[in-house]
C-alpha positions in Angstrom: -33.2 9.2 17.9 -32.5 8.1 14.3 -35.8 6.5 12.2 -35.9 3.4 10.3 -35.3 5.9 6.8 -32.3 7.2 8.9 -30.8 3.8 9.7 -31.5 2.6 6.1 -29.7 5.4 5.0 -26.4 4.7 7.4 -26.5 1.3 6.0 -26.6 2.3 2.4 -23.1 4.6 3.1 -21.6 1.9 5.0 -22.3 -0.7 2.1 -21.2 2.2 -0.5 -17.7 2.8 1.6 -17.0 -1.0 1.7 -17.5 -1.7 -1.9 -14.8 1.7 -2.5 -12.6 0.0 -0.1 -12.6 -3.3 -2.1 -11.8 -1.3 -5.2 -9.2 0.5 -3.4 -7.7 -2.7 -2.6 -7.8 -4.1 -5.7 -6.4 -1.4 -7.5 -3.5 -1.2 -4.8 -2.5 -4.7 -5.3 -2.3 -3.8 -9.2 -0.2 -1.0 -8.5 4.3 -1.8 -7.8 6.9 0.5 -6.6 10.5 -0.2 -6.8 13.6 0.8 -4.9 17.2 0.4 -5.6 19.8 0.4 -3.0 24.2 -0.2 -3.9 23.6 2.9 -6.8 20.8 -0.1 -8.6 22.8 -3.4 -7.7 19.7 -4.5 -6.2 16.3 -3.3 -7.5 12.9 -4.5 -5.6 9.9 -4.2 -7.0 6.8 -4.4 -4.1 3.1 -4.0 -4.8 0.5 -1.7 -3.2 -0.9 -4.5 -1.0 2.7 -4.5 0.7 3.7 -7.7 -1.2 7.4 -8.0 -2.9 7.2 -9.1 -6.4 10.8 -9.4 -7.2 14.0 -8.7 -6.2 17.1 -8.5 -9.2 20.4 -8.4 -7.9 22.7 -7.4 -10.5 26.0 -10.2 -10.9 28.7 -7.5 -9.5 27.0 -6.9 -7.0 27.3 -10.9 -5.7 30.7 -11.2 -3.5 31.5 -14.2 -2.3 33.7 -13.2 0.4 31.3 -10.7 1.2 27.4 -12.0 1.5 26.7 -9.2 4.6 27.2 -6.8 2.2 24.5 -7.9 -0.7 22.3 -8.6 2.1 22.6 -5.3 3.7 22.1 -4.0 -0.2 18.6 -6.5 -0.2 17.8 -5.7 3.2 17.8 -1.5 2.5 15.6 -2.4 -1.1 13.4 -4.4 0.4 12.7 -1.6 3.1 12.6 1.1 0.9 10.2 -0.9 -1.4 7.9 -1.3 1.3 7.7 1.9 2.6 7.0 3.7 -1.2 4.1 1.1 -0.9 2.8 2.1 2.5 3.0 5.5 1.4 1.2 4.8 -2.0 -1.6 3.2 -0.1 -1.6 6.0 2.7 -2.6 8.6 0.2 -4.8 5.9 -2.1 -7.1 5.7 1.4 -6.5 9.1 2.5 -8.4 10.2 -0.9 -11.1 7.7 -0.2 -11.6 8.5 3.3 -11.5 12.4 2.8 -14.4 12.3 0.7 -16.0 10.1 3.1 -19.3 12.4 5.0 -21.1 10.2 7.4 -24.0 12.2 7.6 -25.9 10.3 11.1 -28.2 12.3 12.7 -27.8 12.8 16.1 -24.1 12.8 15.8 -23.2 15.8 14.5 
């Protein structure tokens, strides 16, 4: 059964893992990606927090008789955008987490 010093100390990791995870955050939403899809007709630009920034669509690449085509070209940045970003904060947590040792008696 874990003591009062044991409980403090849980508390003091937790509160130390929290305030990493808010940095983490912070820095993520800092952080872009981009993607381009149509050979860079369409460049999107997405931060780490999952968030597009902006989207530039290059003037040849705007058809009027053809608007499925530039949205198929948005649509494929967009979702290449977001997954660099998942990706980017995958690893950003997997780094904070893998240094993570939750050291709880009784547990382990």
């Amino acid at each position: 059964m874990p003591g009062l010093g044991d409980i403090k100390k849980i508390m003091q990791q937790a509160q130390k893992f929290q305030e990493q995870m808010a940095q983490k955050q912070s820095l993520l939403a800092s952080r872009e990606v981009s993607a381009t899809s149509g050979g860079g007709m369409v460049t999107v630009v997405a931060s780490g927090d999952q968030k597009i920034k902006s989207i530039k669509i290059e003037k040849e690449a705007i058809d009027p008789s053809d608007p499925q085509m530039l949205e198929d070209l948005v649509l494929a940045a967009v979702n290449e955008a977001l997954k660099k970003s998942r990706e980017m904060a995958e690893q950003e947590m997997q780094e904070l987490t893998s240094g993570l040792k939750l050291n709880i008696p009784g547990l382990g």
